[in-house]
C-alpha angles and dihedrals in degrees: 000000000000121000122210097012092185095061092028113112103299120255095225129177106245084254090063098041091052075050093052097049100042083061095047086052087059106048088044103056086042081054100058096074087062094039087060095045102061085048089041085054095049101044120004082165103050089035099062079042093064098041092058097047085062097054091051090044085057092058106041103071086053087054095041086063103042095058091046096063088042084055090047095050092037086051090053105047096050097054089053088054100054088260106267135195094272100044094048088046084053090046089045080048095053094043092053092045084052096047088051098052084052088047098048082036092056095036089051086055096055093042083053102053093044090053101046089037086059096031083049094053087049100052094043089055094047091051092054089050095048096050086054105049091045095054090045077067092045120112113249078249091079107055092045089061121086101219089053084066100044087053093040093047094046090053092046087051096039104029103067093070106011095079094051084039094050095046087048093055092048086047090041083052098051083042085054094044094057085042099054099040094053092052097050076051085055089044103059105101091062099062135259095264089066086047089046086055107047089048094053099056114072085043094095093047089054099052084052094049094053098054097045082060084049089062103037091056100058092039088061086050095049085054100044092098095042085047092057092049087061100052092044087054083056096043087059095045090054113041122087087221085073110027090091103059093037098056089045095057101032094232087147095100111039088054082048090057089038089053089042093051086054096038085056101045095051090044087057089047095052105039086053095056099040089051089056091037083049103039087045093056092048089055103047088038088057075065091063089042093051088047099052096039089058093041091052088050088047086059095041097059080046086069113039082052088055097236084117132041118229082250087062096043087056094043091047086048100056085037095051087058097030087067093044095052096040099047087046092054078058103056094037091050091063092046092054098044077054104058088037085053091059087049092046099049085067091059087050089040085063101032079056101068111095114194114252090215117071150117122309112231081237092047115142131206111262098256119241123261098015129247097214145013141256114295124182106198120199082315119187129173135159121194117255108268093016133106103205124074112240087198123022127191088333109180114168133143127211113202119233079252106031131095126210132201118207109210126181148094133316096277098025096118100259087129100031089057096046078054094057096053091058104045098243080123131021114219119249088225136004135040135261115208115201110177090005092297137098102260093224086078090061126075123265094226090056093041100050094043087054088048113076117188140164118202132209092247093039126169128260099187116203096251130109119277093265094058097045080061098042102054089067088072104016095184090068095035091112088047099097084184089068096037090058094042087047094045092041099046092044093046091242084115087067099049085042089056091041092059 
């Protein structure tokens, strides 16, 4: 049965799904600049590395070829001739040219995997670095909408390998394409109609491959909540905050089921789509295999009629599949690229959103000590998402030395207005005056450190004691003095002795 049918992959005519790709495309191919800026800022170095081992590596299997028919012949001929001096020297010649295209080949390959293994670490870090920094940015709203989390969740899991994968394939496809150009050059001896051949063949695996992607792609993005739900049931069954509660009320086992029922049903999901996607590829590869193995017998007769050398049979062959491979690389880079395009947009999607709340370009600095004291003036807000007004019409004053006590029910406002003071939200009408001013003048950074607040669900970071004082004022955090007299005067000194 399928669950969230409104989120689950998308039933289109042939007609919308052309559309759909075609848009993808799109987005996919306006996504590669940024794709290759954050890999060019993590590794100018590494990055025109790797953009120049492909180019070698796109010349080497052509060459590779070539110097094989060149030893064949070389081998023959010198066989017919009694093998003299010179004809065993050329042959000596050929097998160290050879030995040295597998050398600079195998070499290529370690220099390669060095390079993308470090440039890999690297991206991954500053993309990291770049999702948290962002959402450092980012308005109290979003993390208190679930979609935020689904899309924030999906670039955290995806981000970290899509943009260096995307900017290998680009530079795998431009390998292939060399490649492949250098081997239809090879081939040209042999006719367009082998060549026609050879290219056709992998198309239909390539069409296949693209929609499986397709599919696996939205499928990730159908199971990013109930992803979430089952991190969050470890999460529960693993942390000492809830272990407790959890053991006092024996709730272990029924998150354990709950997380069992999820981790099923995506195993299920996902073997069935990676059998089709895999019986699929086998069909429409035996295409490729039918193909080569004609085109080899075609050779062959070639051949044994004299029309080739056995050079040539050697060089055709390698060319044959040279061509296949190649062009398929091809075909299977931009499907990949593809399918790593889809991944990627959630990491943009989220890199898109901009806060709501933020300085103005005129913003001043909240005066010390204030003027004048806090003034809710005919304040309304409702939360994003939400019909009912949490505050309506709200209009209230606190005196410089006068102290206030909200009292009310779970949902009255009390939070929401301590929110507002702060700018974690900005009230839909109304105004707030802090200093006799609207706090919107002032800076957020000022407002918010003048500002101290506890909430119900507040944070016990996993630092030492020291540090859970010091973040409140991060500038002292390193001044032990003013750890201890904030710890003493607020009773924390005592919690802290008694542990």
């Amino acid at each position: 049965m399928r669950q969230r049918g409104s989120q689950d992959t998308p039933e289109l005519t042939r007609r919308q799904r052309w559309d759909k790709f075609r848009g993808d495309s799109r987005a996919t191919m306006a996504g590669l600049p940024r794709a290759f800026g954050l890999v060019w800022g993590a590794h100018r170095g590494f990055t025109v590395s790797l953009a120049l081992f492909a180019v070698v590596g796109g010349v080497i299997p052509a060459a590779t070829a070539w110097v094989s028919k060149l030893l064949i012949n070389a081998v023959v001929a010198a066989a017919a001739r009694g093998g003299g001096p010179e004809w065993v020297r050329w042959v000596l010649v050929l097998v160290a040219a050879q030995f040295g295209l597998y050398l600079a080949g195998s070499l290529l390959q370690t220099l390669q995997t060095i390079t993308q293994q470090a440039l890999q670490e690297l991206t991954g870090d500053r993309v990291q670095l770049t999702i948290m920094e962002h959402a450092n940015r980012l308005d109290l709203a979003f993390f208190e909408n679930p979609k935020f989390y689904d899309t924030l969740q999906e670039a955290q899991r995806e981000a970290s390998q899509r943009p260096l994968g995307m900017v290998q394939q680009v530079f795998s496809i431009a390998r292939s394409l060399i490649t492949f150009l250098s081997m239809i050059a090879l081939m040209a001896r042999l006719g367009w109609v082998v060549a026609a051949v050879a290219l056709v063949a992998p198309v239909p695996s390539f069409i296949a491959n693209s929609r499986y992607g397709w599919r696996g792609y939205w499928l990730a993005r159908r199971q990013s909540s109930d992803r979430r739900r089952m991190i969050y049931f470890a999460d529960l069954l693993t942390k000492d905050t809830y272990n407790k509660e959890i053991k006092l009320f024996g709730l272990g086992g029924h998150f354990i089921d709950r997380w069992k029922v999820i981790a099923d049903r995506f195993y299920r999901e996902h073997l069935a789509l990676l059998t089709h996607r895999s019986l699929m590829g086998f069909l429409w590869g035996s295409l490729t295999t039918v193909v080569s193995s004609g085109t080899f017998l075609y050779v062959a007769l070639q051949a044994i009629a004299r029309r080739l050398t056995l050079g040539d049979l050697t060089l055709y062959t390698q060319a044959v599949s040279g061509v296949q491979s190649s062009f398929q690389g091809i075909l299977g880079g931009f499907s990949s690229l593809y399918e790593g395009g889809l991944y990627l947009n959630n990491l943009f999607e989220f890199l898109d959103y901009e806060p709501a709340i933020r300085d103005r370009p005129d913003a001043v600095p909240l005066p010390r000590p204030l003027r004048a004291g806090i003034e809710f003036r005919n304040v309304s807000f409702t939360y994003p998402g939400k019909d009912t007004p949490a505050l309506r019409g709200v209009s209230f004053s606190v005196g410089l030395d006068e102290t206030l006590a909200l009292v009310g029910q779970n949902g009255a406002g009390k939070t929401t207005i301590v929110k507002l003071l702060t700018r974690l939200y900005d009230p839909d009408e109304g105004e707030i005056f802090l200093g006799g001013r609207d706090i919107r003048e002032y800076d957020l950074a000022s407002l918010r450190q003048a500002v101290g607040v506890i909430f119900q669900d507040y944070v016990t970071y996993f630092f030492s004691a020291s540090e859970n004082i010091g973040v409140g004022r991060l500038a002292d955090i390193a001044d032990l003095a003013q750890v201890e007299a904030a710890a003493e005067k607020s009773g924390a000194a005592k919690a802290a002795r008694r542990r």
